[in-house]
C-alpha positions as CSV (number, residue, x, y, z in Angstrom):
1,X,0.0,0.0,0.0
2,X,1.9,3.7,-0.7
3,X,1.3,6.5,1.6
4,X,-0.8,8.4,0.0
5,X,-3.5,5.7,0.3
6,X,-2.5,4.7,3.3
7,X,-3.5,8.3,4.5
8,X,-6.6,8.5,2.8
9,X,-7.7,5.3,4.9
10,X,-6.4,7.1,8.1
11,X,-8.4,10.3,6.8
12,X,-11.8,8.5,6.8
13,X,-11.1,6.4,9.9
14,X,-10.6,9.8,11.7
15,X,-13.5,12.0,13.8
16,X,-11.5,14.1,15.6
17,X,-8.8,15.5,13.0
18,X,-6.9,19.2,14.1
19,X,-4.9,21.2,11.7
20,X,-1.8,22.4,12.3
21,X,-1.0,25.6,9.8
22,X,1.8,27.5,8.9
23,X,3.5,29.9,6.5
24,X,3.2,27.7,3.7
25,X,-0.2,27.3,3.6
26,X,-0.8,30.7,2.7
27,X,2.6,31.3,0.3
28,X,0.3,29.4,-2.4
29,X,-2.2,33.0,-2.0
30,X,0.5,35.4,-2.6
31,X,1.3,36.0,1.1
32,X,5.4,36.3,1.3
33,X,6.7,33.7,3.8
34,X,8.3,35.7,7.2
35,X,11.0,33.6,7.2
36,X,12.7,31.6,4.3
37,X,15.5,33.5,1.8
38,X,14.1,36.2,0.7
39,X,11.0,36.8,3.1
40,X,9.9,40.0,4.9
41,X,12.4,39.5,7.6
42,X,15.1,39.7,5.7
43,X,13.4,43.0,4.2
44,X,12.8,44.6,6.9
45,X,14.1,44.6,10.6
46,X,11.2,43.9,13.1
47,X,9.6,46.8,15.3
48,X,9.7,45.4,18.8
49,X,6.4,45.7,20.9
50,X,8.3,48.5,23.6
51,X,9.4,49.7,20.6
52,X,6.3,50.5,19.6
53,X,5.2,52.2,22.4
54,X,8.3,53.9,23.6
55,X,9.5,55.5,20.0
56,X,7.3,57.2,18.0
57,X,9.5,57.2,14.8
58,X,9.2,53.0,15.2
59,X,5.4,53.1,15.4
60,X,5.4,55.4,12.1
61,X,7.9,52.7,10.5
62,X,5.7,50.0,11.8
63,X,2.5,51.4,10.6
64,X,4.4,52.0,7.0
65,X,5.0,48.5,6.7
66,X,1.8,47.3,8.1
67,X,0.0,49.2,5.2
68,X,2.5,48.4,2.4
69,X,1.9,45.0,3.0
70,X,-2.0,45.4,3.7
71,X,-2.6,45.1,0.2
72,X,-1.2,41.7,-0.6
73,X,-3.3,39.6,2.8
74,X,-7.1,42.1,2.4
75,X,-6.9,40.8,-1.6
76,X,-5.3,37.2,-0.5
77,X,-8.0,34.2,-1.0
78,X,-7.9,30.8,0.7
79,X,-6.2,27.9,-1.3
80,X,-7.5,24.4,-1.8
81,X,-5.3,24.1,1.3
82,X,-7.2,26.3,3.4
83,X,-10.6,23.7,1.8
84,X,-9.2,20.9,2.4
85,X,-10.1,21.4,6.6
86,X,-13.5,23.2,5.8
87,X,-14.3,20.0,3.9
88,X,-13.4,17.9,7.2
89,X,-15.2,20.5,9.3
90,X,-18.9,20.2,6.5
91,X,-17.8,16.4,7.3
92,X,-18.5,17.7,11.1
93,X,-14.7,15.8,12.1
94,X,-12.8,18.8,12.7
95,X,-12.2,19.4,16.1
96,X,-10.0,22.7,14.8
97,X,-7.2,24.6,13.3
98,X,-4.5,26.1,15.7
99,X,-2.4,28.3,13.1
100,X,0.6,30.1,13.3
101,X,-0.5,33.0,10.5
102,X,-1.9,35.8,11.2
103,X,-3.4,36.6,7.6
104,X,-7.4,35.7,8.5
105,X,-7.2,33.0,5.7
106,X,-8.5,30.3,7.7
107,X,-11.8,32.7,8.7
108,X,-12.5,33.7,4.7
109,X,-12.4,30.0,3.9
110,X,-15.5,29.7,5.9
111,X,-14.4,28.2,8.7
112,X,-16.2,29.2,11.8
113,X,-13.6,31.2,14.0
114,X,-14.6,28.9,17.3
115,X,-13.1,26.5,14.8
116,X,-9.7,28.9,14.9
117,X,-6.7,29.3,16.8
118,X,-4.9,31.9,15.6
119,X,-1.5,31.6,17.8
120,X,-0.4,34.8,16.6
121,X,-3.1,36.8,16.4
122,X,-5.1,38.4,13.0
123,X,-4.1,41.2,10.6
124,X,-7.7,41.5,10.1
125,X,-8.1,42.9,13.5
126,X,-6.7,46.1,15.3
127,X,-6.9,46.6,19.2
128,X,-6.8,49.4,21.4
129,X,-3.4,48.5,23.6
130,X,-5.2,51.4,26.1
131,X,-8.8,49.9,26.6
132,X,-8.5,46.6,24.7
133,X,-11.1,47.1,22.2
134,X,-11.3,45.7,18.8
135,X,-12.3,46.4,15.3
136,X,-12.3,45.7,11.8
137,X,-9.7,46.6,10.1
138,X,-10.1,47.3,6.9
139,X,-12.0,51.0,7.8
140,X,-8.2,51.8,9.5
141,X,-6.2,50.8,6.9
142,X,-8.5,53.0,4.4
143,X,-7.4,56.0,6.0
144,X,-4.9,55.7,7.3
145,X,-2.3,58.4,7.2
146,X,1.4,56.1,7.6
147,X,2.9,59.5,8.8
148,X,0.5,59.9,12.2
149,X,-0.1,56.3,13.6
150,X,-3.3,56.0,14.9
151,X,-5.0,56.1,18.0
152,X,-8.0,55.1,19.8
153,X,-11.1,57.3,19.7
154,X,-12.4,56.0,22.7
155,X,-9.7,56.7,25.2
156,X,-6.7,58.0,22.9
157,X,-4.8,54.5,23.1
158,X,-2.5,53.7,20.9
159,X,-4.0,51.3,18.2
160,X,-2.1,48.1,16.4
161,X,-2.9,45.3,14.8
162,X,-4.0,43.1,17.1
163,X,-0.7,40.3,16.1
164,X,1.6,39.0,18.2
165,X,4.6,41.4,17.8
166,X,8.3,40.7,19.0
167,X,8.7,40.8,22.9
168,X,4.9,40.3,23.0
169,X,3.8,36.8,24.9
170,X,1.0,34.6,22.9
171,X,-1.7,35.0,24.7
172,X,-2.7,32.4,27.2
173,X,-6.4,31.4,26.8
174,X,-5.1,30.7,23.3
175,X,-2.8,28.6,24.1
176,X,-4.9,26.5,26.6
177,X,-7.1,26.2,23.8
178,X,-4.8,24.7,21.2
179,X,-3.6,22.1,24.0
180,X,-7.0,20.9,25.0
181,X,-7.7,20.8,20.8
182,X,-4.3,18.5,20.2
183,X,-4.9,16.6,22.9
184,X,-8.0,15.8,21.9
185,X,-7.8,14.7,18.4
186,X,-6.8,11.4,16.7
187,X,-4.8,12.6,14.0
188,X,-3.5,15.7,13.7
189,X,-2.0,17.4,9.9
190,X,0.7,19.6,10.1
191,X,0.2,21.8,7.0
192,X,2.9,24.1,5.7
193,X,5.1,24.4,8.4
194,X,8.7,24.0,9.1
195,X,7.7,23.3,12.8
196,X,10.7,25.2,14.3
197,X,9.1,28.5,16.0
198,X,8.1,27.7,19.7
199,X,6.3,27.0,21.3
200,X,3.9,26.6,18.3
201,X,6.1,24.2,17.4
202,X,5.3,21.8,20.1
203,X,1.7,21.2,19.6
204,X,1.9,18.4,16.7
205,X,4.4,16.3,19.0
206,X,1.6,17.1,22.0
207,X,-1.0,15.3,19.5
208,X,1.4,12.4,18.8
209,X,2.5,11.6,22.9
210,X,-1.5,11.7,23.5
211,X,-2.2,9.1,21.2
212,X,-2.9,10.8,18.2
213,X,-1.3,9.7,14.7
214,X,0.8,13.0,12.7
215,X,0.8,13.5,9.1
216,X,3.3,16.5,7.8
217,X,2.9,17.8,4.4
218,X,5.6,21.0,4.4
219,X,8.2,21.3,1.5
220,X,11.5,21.1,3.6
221,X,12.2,18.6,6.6
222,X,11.3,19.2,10.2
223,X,12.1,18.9,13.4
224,X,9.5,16.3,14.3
225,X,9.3,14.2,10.8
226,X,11.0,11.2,12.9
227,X,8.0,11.0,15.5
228,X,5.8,11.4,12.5
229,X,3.6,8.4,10.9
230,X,3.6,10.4,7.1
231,X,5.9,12.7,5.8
232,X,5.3,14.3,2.3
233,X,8.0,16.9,1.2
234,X,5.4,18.3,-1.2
235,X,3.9,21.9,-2.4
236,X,0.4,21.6,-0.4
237,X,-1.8,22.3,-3.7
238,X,0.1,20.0,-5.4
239,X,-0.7,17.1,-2.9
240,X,-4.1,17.5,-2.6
241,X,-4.2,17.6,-6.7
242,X,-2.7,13.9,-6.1
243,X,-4.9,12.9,-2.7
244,X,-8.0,13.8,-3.8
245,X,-7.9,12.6,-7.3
């Protein structure tokens, strides 16, 4: 039996399947990968979150970026990767996606957002760090002025994206939601990720050591293909061309 069909028997013996996303899920939309040769980091250096706060030149270079790149994720669509767990959640066995982007793909693929951990927050959303309030934002980035950042109507807070920025901890209640999700499933698919940031990172082996079988589809190796039961080194649309055909 090859893998491939070995996977699509473990694919309809599973009820309680979790995703695992990263960057490569989304590189397939347009969306430049942070960290390979040749992504944003090596473009730009990162604004840190007391950066943010403390230096007003920072914030203006932060909120320049933040709207040169706005373009490329509000126009972005979801790929037949991003389907391929809406289909498993119509199938109702999709316990969830835990996801380390921050681009809102998972949401415009129709996937309820109770259905969605997004580990590193949304671009989609900007929060007060004053009050904690949060909005769309698309009506921000429309007029936005790059040269005066922007700042909460309400109570005159400084406003930002509401991602995970560098110095900035995840945020707890989503992190005790993505354990109790990997715990809980029976297989878990690692989609598009090179598994190396943590502690994201440690969620598919949390899966595995709780019983569940792992399946990692990413281009390069990982970390954790040894404790994996399949490994495909393959362009994500181009393996679901093959598995579901």
């Amino acid at each position: 039996m090859s893998d491939l069909l070995a996977f699509k028997q473990l694919i309809g013996g599973s009820r309680e399947i979790v995703g695992f996303t990263g960057a490569g899920i989304s590189t397939e939309a347009g969306i430049s990968d942070y960290r390979s040769q040749g992504g944003i980091w090596e473009k730009f250096t990162p604004v840190y979150l007391s950066e943010f706060i403390e230096d007003p030149e920072k914030r203006t270079l932060y909120w320049q970026r933040k709207l040169a790149l706005w373009e490329s994720i509000a126009q972005a669509q979801p790929t037949r990767a991003h389907h391929f767990f809406v289909d498993f959640h119509r199938r109702g066995v999709l316990r969830g996606v835990v996801t380390q982007n921050i681009d809102g793909l998972h949401e415009k693929s129709g996937l309820p957002s109770e259905k969605i951990v997004n580990l590193h927050g949304s671009t989609l959303e900007i929060v007060c760090l004053g009050c904690g309030a949060i909005e769309d934002a698309a009506p921000l980035m429309a007029r936005l002025d790059p040269e005066k950042p922007p700042v909460c109507d309400a109570c005159g807070g400084l406003l930002k994206p509401n991602t995970i920025s560098f110095g900035q901890q995840l945020v707890q209640a989503d992190l005790i939601r993505a354990e109790r999700l990997v715990r809980g499933c029976d297989l878990l698919i690692a989609a598009g990720s090179t598994l190396q940031v943590q502690p994201a990172a440690s969620y598919p082996l949390l899966a595995k050591e709780a019983g569940a079988k792992l399946a990692i589809i990413t281009l390069s190796e990982t970390p954790l293909d040894r404790y994996a039961d399949f490994v495909f080194n393959e362009k994500l649309g181009d393996f679901l061309v093959r598995l579901e055909s």
